[in-house]
C-alpha positions in Angstrom: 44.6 -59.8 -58.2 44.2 -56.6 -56.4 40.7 -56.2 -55.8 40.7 -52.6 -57.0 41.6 -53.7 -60.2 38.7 -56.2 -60.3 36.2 -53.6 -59.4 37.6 -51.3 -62.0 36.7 -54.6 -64.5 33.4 -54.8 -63.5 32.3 -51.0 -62.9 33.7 -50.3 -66.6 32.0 -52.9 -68.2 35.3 -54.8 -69.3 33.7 -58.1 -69.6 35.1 -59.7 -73.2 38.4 -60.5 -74.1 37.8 -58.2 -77.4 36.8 -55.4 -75.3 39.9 -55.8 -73.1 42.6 -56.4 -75.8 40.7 -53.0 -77.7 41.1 -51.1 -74.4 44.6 -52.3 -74.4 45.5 -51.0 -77.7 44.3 -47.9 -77.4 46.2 -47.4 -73.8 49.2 -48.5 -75.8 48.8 -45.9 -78.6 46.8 -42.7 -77.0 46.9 -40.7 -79.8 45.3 -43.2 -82.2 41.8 -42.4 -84.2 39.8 -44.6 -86.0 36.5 -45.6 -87.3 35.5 -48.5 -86.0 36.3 -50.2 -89.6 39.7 -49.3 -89.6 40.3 -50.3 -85.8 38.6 -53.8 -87.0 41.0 -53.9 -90.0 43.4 -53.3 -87.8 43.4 -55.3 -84.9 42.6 -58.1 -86.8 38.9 -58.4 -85.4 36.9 -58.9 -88.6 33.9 -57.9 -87.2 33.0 -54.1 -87.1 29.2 -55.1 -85.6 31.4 -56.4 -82.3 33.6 -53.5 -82.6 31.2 -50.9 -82.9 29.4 -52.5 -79.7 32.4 -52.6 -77.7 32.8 -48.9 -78.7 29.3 -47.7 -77.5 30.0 -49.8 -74.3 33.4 -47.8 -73.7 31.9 -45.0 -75.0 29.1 -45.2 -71.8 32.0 -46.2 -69.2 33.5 -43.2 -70.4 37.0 -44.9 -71.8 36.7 -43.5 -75.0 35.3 -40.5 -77.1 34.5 -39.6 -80.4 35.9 -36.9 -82.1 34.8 -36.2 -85.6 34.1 -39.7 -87.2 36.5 -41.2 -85.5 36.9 -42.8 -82.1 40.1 -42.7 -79.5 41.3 -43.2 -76.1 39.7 -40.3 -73.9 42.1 -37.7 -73.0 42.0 -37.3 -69.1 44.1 -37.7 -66.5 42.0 -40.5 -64.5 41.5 -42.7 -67.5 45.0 -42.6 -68.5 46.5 -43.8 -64.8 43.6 -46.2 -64.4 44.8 -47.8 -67.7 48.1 -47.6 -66.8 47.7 -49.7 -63.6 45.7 -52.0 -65.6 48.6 -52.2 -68.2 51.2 -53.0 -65.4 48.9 -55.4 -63.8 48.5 -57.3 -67.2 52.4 -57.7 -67.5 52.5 -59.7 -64.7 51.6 -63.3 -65.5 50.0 -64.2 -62.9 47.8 -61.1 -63.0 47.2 -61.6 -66.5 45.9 -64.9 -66.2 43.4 -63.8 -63.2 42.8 -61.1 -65.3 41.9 -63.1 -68.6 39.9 -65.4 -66.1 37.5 -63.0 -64.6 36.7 -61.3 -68.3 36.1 -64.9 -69.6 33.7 -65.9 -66.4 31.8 -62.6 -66.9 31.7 -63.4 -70.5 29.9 -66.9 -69.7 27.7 -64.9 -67.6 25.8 -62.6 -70.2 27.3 -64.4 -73.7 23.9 -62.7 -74.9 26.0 -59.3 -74.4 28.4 -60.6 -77.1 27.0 -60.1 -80.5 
């Protein structure tokens, strides 16, 4: 894995799987807004406590904004190709797994960060 893409990881506070997979989604769908019920609801999550954590700590990296009441993918230039690298890196499977990997190992590192 390049080590750019690790350092992005770490810098940005991408340290759950739930976090990444959210991140993800919204990279996938830019123009999506939600509350963090409705993202919940519909990514399957079940747990708007978790989401609305992982919200605030995208929020402070700067990945994502609210507008209104709801929430969505900050529109800028720098955030959008650093996600897209990060997309492309994930297709690869190799990548993924080394990807998956270091968020899980962080994980195990602060599970107290993990409500």
């Amino acid at each position: 894995m390049k080590n750019g893409l690790s350092h992005y990881l770490h810098t940005k506070g991408i340290d759950s799987v739930q976090k990444l997979n959210f991140l993800l989604f919204l990279q996938r769908h830019p123009n999506t807004k939600g509350t963090p019920q409705e993202f919940a609801e519909r990514l399957y999550l079940g747990d708007t406590v978790l989401l609305e954590k992982i919200i605030i700590d995208l929020q402070f990296a700067g990945l994502v904004e609210r507008v209104q009441h709801n929430y969505k993918l900050r529109d800028e230039p720098t955030v959008k190709s650093d996600l897209q690298e990060l997309v492309a890196s994930f297709e690869d499977p190799l990548t993924r797994q080394e990807l998956l990997n270091q968020v899980r190992a962080d994980t195990a590192k602060n599970p107290d960060d993990m409500i």
